[in-house]
N, C-alpha and C positions, 0 to 999 in steps of 0.2 A: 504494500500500500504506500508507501514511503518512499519516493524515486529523489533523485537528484537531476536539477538544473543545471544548465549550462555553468551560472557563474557561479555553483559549487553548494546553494540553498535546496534546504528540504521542502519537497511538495508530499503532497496526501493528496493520493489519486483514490476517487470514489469513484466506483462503476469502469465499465470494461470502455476501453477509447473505440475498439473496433464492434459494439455494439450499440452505439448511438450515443446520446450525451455520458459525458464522463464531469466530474468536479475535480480542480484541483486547488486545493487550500496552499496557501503559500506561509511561510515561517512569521510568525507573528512577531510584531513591535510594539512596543511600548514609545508613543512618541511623547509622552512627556515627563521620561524618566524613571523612577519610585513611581509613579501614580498608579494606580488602578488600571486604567486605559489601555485596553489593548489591543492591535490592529491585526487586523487579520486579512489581506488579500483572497478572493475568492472568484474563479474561474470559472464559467461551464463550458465547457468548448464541445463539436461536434461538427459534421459535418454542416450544419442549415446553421448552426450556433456559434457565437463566439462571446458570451457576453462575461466582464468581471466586475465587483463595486469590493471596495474597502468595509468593513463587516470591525464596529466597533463592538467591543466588547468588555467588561468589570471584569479582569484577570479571568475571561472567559466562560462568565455567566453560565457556571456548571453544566457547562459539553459534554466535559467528558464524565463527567457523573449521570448526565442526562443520557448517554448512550451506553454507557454501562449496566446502568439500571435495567435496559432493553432486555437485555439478556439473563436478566437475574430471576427472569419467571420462565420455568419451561414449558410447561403449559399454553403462555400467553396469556392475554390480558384483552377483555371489548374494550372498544371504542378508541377513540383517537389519544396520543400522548403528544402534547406540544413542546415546544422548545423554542424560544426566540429569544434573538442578542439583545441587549439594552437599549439600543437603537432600532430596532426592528428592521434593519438591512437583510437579516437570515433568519428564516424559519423552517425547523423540522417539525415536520407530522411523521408520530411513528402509529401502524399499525399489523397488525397480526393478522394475515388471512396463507388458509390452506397452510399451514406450519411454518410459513416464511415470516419474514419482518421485511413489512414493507416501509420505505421511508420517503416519504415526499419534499424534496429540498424548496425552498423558495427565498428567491435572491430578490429585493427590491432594492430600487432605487430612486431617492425620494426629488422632488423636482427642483433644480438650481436654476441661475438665472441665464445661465448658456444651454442648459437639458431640457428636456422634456423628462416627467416620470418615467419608469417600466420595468414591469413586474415579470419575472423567467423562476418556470417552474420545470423539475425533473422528478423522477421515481426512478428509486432504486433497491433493486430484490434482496433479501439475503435471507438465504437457507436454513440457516439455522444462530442459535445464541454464540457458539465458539467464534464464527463470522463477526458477530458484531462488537465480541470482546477483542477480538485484535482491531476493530475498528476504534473503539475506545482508545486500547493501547495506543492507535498509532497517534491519535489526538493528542492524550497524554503527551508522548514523544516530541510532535510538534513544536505544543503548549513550551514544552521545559528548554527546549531547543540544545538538547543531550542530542545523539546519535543515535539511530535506531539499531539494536543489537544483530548484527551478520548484516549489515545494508552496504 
């Protein structure tokens, strides 16, 4: 899940690139220091798509505890499980059908005085809770901006 860019930074690739849209999270900053405040670049690329918006975050407004969690019912869980940055730039909808976890990404961006709005949504499958505990991890990883172990 953990690829390296060109100029040597960690991405987190979500979903397969040769299967339609994929997400790539880029290494997260803190631009103002000690603060809370932390940036996250966020990518969806695909063949029809190319879209990215900066995705603030309070030292990551429990991502990875939010997706962690996913996995902590084997069972599953009804209905929808939310997740959104402090900003409301990113929102996951997680939910549970036919034994998968399914996760609905949705990237907005809000209107400036050179933009227009627009709002890009994707889904993406995962099989089972092992699937989404390394998803976690790989946030984790991100998050602490450590190396991901054998990458």
């Amino acid at each position: 899940m953990i690829i390296h860019d060109v100029r040597g930074g960690q991405l987190l690739r979500v979903g397969d690139p040769g299967q339609g849209v994929h997400l790539l999270f880029s290494t997260p900053t803190r631009p103002y220091g000690d603060d809370l405040a932390l940036d996250m670049p966020v990518q969806a690329k695909g063949a029809w798509v190319d879209v990215g918006e900066l995705v603030r975050t309070l030292d990551g407004d429990g991502l990875v505890e939010f997706i962690s969690s996913l996995a902590d019912e084997p069972s599953g869980w009804s209905g929808a499980r939310i997740w959104q940055s402090s900003e409301d730039q990113l929102k996951i909808s997680a939910r549970c059908s036919g034994g998968r976890i399914v996760l609905t990404w949705g990237i907005w961006r809000k209107v400036t005085r050179s933009e227009g709005a627009w709002y890009f949504e994707t889904v993406t499958s995962h099989p089972d809770g092992q699937k989404i505990r390394e998803l976690s991890e790989a946030f984790r990883v991100l998050f602490s901006g450590e190396s991901e172990r054998g990458a």
